[in-house]
Each structure stands twice: as C-alpha cells, then as structure tokens.
N, CA, C and O of each residue as an XYZ file, in Angstrom:
352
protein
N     -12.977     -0.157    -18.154
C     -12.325      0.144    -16.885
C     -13.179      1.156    -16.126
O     -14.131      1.695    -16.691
N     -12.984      1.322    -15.345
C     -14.077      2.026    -13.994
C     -13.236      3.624    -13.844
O     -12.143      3.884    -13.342
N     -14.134      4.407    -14.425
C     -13.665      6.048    -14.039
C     -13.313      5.793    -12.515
O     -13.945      5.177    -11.657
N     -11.958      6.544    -12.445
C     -11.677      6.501    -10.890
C     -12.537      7.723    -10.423
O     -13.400      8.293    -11.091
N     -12.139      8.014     -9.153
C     -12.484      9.777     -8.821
C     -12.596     10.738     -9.286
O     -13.544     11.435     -9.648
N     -10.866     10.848     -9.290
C     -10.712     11.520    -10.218
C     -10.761     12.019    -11.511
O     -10.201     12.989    -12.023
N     -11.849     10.843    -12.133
C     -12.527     11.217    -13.165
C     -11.420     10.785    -14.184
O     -11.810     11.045    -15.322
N     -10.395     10.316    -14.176
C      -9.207      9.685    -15.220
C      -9.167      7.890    -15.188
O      -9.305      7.150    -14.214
N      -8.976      7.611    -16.342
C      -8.637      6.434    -16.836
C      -7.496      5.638    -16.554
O      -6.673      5.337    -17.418
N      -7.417      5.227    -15.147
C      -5.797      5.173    -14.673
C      -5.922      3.633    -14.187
O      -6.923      3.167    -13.643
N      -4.536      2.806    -14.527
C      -4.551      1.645    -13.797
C      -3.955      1.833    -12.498
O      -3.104      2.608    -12.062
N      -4.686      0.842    -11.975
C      -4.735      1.001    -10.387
C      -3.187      0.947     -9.979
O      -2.632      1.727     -9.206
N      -2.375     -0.551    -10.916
C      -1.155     -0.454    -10.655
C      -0.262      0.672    -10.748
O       0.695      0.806     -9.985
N      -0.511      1.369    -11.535
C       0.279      2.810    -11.322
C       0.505      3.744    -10.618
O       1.507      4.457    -10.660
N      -0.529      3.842     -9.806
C      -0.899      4.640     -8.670
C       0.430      4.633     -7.731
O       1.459      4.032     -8.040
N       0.258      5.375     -6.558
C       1.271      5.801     -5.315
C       0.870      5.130     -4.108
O      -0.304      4.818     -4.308
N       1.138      4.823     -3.206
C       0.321      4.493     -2.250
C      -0.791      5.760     -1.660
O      -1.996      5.531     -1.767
N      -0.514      6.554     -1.291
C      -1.104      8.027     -1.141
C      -2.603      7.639     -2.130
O      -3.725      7.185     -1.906
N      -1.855      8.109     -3.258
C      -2.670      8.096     -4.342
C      -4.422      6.626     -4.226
O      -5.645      6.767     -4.255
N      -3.549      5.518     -4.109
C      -4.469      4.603     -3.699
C      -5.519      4.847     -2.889
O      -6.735      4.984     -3.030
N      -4.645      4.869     -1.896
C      -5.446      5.141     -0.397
C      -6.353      6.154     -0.445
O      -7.504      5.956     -0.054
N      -5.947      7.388     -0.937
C      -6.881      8.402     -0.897
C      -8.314      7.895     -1.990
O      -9.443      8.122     -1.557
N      -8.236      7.566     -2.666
C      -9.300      7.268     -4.228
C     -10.079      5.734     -3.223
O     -11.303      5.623     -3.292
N      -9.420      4.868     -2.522
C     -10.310      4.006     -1.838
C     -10.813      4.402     -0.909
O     -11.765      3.689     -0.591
N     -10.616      5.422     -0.114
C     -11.338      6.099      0.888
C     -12.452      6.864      0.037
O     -13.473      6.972      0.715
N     -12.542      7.253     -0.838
C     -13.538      8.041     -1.716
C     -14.386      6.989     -1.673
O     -15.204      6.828     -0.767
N     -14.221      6.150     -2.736
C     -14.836      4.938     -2.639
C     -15.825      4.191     -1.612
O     -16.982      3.797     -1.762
N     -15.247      4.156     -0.887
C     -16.331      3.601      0.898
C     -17.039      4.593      0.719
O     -18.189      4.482      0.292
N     -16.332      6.080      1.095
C     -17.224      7.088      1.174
C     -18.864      6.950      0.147
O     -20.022      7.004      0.558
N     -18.387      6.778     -1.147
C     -19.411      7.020     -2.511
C     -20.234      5.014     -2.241
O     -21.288      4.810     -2.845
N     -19.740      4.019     -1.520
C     -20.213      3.239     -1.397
C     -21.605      3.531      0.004
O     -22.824      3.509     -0.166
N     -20.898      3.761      1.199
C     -21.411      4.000      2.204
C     -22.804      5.005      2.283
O     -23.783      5.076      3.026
N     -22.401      5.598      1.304
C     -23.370      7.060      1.403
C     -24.549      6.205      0.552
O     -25.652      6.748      0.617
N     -24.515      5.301     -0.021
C     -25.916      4.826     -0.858
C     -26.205      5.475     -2.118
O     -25.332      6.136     -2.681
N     -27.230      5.353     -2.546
C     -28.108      6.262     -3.591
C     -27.024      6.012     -5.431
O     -26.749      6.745     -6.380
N     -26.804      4.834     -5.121
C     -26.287      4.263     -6.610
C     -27.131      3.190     -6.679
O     -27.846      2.669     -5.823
N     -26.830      2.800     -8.481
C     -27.327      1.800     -9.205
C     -26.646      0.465     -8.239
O     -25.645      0.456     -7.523
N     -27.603     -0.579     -8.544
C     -26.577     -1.144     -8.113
C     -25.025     -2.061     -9.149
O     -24.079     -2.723     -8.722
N     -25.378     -1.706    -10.425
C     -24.215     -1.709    -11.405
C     -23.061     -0.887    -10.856
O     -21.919     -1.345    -10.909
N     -23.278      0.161    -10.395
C     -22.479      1.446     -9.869
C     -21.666      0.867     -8.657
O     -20.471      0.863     -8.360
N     -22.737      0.413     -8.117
C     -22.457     -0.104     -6.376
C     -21.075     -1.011     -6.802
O     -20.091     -0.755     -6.107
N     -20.910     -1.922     -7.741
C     -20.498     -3.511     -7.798
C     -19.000     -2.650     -8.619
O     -17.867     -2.730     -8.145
N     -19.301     -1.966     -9.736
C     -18.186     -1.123    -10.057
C     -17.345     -0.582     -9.265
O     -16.148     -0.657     -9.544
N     -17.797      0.114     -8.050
C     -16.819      0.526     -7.269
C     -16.270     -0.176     -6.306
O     -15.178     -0.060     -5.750
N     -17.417     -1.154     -6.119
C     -16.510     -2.577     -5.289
C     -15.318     -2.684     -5.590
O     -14.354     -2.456     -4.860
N     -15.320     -3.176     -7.117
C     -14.620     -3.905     -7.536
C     -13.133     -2.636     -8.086
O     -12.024     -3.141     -8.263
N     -13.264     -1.474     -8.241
C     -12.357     -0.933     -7.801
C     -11.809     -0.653     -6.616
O     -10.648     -0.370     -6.320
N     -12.885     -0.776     -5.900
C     -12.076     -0.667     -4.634
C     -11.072     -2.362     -3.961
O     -10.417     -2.098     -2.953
N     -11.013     -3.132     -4.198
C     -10.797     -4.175     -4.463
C      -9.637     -4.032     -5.123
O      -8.725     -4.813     -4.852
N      -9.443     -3.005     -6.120
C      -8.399     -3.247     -6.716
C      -7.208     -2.514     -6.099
O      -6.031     -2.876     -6.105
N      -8.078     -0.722     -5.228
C      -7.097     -0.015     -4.760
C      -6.420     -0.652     -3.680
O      -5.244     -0.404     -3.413
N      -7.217     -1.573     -2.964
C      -7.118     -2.216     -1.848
C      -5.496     -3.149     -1.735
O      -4.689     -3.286     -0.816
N      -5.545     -3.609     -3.027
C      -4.358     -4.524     -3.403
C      -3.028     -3.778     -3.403
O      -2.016     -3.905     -2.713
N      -3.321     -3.051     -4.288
C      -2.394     -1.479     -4.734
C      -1.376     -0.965     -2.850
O      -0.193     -0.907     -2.515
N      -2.612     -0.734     -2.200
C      -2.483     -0.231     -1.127
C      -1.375     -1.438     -0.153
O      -0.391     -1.170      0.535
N      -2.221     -3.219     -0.538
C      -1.271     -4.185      0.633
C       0.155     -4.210     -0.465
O       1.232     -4.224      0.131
N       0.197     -4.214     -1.447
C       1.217     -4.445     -1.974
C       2.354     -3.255     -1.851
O       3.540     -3.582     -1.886
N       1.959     -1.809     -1.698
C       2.597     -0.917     -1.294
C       3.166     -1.453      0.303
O       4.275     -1.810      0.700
N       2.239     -1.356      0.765
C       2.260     -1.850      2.520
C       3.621     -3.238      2.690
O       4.391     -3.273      3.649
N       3.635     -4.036      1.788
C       4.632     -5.340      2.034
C       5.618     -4.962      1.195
O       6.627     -5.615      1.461
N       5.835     -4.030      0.094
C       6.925     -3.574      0.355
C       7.854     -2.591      1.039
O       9.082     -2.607      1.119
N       6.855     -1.626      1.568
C       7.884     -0.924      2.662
C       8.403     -2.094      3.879
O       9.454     -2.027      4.517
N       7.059     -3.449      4.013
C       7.955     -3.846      5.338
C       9.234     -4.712      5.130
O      10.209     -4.947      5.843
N       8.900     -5.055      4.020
C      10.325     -5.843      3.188
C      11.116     -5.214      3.408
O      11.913     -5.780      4.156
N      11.572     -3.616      2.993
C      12.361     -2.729      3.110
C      13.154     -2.581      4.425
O      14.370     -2.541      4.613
N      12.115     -2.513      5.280
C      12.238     -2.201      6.786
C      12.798     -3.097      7.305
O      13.766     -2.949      8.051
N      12.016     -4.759      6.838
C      12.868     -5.564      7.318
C      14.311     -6.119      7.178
O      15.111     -6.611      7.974
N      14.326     -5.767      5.472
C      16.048     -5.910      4.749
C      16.999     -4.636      6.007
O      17.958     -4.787      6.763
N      16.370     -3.807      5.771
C      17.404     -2.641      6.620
C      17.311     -3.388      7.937
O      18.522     -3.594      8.008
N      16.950     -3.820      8.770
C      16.901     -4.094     10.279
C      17.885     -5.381     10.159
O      18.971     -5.329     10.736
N      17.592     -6.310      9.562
C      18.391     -7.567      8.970
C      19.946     -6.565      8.977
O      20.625     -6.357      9.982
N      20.136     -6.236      8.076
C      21.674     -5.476      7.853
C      21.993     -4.690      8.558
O      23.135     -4.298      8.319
N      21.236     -3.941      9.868
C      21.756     -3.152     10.911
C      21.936     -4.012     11.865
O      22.631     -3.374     12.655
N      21.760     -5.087     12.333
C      21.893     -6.281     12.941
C      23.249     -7.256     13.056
O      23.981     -7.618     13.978
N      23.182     -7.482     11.611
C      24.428     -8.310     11.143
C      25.950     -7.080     11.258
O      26.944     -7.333     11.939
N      25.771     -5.779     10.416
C      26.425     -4.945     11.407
C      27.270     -4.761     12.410
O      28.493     -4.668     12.515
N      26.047     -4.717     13.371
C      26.135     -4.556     14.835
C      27.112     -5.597     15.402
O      28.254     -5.510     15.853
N      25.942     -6.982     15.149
C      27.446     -8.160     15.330
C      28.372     -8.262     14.782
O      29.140     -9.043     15.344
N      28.951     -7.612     13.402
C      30.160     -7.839     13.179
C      30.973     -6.917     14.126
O      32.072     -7.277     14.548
N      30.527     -5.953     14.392
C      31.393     -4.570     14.893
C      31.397     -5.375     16.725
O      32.224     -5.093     17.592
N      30.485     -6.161     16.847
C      30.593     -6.766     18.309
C      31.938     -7.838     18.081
O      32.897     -7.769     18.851
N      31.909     -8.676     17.122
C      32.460     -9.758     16.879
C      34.257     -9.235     16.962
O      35.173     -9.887     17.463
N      34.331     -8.066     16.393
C      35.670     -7.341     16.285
C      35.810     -6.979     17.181
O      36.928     -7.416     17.457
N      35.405     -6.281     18.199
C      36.241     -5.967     19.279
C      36.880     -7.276     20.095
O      36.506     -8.437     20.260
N      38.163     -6.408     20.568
C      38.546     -7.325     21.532
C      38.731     -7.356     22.841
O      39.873     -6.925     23.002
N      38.149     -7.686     24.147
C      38.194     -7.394     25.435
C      39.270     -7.062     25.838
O      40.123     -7.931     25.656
N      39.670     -6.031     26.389
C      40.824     -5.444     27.440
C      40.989     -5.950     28.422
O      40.002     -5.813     29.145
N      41.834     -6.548     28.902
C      42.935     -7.739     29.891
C      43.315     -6.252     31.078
O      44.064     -6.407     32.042
C-alpha cells in the first residue's frame, strides 16, 4: 500500500472527506512539483486516484442527503398545501 502523507498506513476508504481532500491536494502538489522516480510518480497517481473516489463518493452522498431532505420538504409543503381549506 502507498505511505500516504501523512506518513501512515491508512485505507483510503476510511478517511473523512476533509481528510481525503486535503492528502489529494498534497498529492498534485508532490506530483506537480516533479523531481520523483517515476515508480514514485505512478504510486501517487494511483493514490491519488484512490483519494479522488473517496472524495466523489463523499460528494454523492451528501447530494443524496440533500436531495432526500428537499424531496421530504416538498412533499411536506404539499401536504400542509393540500390541507388547507379556502375561506368562502
């Protein structure tokens, strides 16, 4: 497995989103800047690749979330519309 940054032995799935995000931004950074093997180079690809996932899979479930809550503030709304009754 690929030392993260932080220098620990961690699966990617475990991580936070935070956590992700920050260690794949390292990553570009330690990619971008050059001056690795290129074994090194392909290693951190390929972690980064992994934080990357970590990161959309965090990302689709908050919008799931967002979207379940908007869905049920909705249905809600129309019931509480559906109940009233117009004043004559």
């Amino acid at each position: 497995m690929v030392r993260t940054v932080a220098g620990t032995e961690e699966g990617a799935a475990t991580l936070g989103y935070e956590q992700a995000r920050d260690e794949l931004i390292e990553v570009v950074r330690r990619l971008e800047a050059g001056g690795t093997s290129l074994e090194d180079s392909l290693a951190l690809w390929e972690r980064g690749e992994e934080l990357a996932k970590v990161c959309r899979r965090w990302l689709e479930g908050a919008r799931a979330r967002l979207d379940a809550s908007l869905t049920s503030a909705d249905a809600a709304g129309e019931r509480a519309e559906g109940d009233a009754t117009p004043e004559a």
